[in-house]
N, C-alpha and C positions, 0 to 999 in steps of 0.2 A: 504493500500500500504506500502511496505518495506521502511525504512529508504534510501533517495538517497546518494548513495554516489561515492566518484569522485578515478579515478584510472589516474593519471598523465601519458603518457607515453616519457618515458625517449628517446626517438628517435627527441625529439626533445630538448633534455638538449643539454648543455656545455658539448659535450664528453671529454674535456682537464680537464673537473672539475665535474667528474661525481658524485661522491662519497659527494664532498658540494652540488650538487645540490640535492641530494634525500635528505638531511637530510634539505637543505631551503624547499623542498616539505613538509615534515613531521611535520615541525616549520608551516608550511601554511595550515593546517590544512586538507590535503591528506587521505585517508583513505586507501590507498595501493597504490602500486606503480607497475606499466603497462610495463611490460619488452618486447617486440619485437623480437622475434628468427628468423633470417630469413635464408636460407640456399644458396641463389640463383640457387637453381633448383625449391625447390618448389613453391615461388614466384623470383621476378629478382632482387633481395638484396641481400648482405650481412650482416650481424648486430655483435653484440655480441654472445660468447659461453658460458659454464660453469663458466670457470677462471673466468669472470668480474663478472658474478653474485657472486661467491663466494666473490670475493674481496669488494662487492660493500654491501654483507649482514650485515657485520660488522658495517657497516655508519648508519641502520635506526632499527626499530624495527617494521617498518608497514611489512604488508603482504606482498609478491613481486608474482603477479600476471606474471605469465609467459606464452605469445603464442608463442607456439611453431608453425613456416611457414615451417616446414620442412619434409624431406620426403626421407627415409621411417623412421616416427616416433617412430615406438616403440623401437630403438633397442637406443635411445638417452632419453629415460625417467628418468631415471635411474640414469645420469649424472646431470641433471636439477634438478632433488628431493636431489640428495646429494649436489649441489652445492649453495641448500638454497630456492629453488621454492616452493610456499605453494601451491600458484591454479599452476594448470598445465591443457593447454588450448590443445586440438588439435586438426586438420581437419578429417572427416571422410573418404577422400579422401588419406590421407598422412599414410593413415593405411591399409593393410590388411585384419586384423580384429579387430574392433571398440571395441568388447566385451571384447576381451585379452588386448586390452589398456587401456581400463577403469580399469580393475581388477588389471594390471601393477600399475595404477597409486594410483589405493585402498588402495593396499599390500603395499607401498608404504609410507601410511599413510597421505597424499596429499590430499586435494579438488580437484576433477576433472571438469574440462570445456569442451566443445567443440564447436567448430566455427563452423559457418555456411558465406562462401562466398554470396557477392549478388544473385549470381545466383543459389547457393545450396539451397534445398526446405528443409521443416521443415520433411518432412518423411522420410529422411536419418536421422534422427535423434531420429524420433518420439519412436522404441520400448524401447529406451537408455532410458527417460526422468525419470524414475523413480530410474538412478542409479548413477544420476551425479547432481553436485552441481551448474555449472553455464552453461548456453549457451550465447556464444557471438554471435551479429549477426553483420555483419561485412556491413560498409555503406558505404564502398569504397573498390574498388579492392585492396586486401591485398598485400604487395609490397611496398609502398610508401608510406610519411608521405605528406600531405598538399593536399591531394585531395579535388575534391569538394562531400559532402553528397549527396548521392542517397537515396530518400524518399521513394522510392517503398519497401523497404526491413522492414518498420515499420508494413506492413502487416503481416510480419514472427512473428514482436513482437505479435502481437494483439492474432493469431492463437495460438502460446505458449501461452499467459496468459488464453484463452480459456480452452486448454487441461490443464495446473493446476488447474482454477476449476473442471473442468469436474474429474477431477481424484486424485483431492486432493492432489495437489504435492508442491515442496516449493524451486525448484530451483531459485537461481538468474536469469536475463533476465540483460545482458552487453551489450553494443553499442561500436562500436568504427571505426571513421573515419570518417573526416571534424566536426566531434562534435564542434559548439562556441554558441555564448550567443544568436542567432537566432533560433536555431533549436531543440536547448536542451529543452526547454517545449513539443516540438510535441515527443522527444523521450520519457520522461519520461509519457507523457500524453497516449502515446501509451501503456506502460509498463512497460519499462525498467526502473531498480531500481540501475543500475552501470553505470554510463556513462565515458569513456575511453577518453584524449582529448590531444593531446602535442601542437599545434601550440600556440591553444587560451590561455593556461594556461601560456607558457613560454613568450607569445608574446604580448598577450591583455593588453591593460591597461599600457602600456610603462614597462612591465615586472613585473607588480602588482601580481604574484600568486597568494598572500593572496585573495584579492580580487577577482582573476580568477576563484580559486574555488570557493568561494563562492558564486559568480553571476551562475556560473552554477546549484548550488542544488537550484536555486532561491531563494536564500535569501537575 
């Protein structure tokens, strides 16, 4: 199994103090940092654009993991990769076509992701798997931070880690939503080798990060 490691999502930082909070992330021993794009069409948020990533790249040197909840995504790739995005996540719903966004975000020079909603099945996904680097599977309705974890979507892990044996593949397998220190063994036990978490990390433990991460790669 891949080394675990933890992607903090900034949706639930000190937006007045975004820029110290990623770099106490980074000092906490963070292995990339979890950015939230939302557009409020393609989920009912608003979040951050380009500018803050930009501004915000300067503060860390970890990876800045970017989902992109937006739609119609490929014509906003582009902006996101020059604004400092290394993974660039997006829905196969928010796209057109799947194939010209992965290759957008190739050319690019980017690690490509793609999401999968609770309700999105692994075969919207399945002919992609051998041309992308991470699949997230998403364990709450994408939209909001603090939901509660939907169990049923660890079957999607299980089926992914399946098809990479079967086919010899080497993508990441990402979680993210209601991730805390209850449920994060059954995710990682299922597959997944990235777990995504802002409440428990910023909140657990009377604001312990150091600690938050750590509890979750169990250790």
């Amino acid at each position: 199994m891949k080394n675990i490691q933890i992607s903090p999502s900034i949706l639930s930082a000190d937006f007045s103090q975004l820029g110290a909070e990623i770099k106490r992330l980074e000092e906490a021993g963070a292995d990339m940092i979890h950015v939230d794009v939302m557009d409020g069409h393609f989920v009912p948020n608003l979040t951050i654009g380009p500018p803050v990533i930009k501004a915000l790249r300067k503060h860390c040197s970890l990876k800045f993991d970017v989902h992109l909840m937006i739609s119609p995504v490929q014509k906003y790739i582009e902006a996101y990769a020059d604004a400092g995005a290394d993974i660039i996540t997006i829905h196969p719903e928010a796209t057109p076509n799947l194939s010209q966004s992965i290759k957008t975000i190739k050319d690019l020079n980017k690690q490509v992701g793609v999401s999968l909603n609770p309700e999105s099945k692994v075969e919207l996904i399945k002919e992609f798997l051998d041309q992308i680097d991470l699949v997230l599977i998403m364990s709450v309705n994408p939209g909001f931070g603090g939901q509660k974890f939907i169990p049923e979507v660890l079957d999607k892990i299980k089926q992914l880690k399946n098809i990479q044996k079967d086919k010899n593949l080497n993508f990441d397998i990402e979680i993210d939503g209601g991730i805390n220190f209850e449920n994060c063994k059954i995710a990682i036990d299922a597959g997944a080798n990235i777990l995504v978490s802002g409440t428990t990390i910023f909140k657990g433990n009377g604001g312990d990060i150091k600690k938050n991460i750590s509890l979750l790669k169990l250790k």
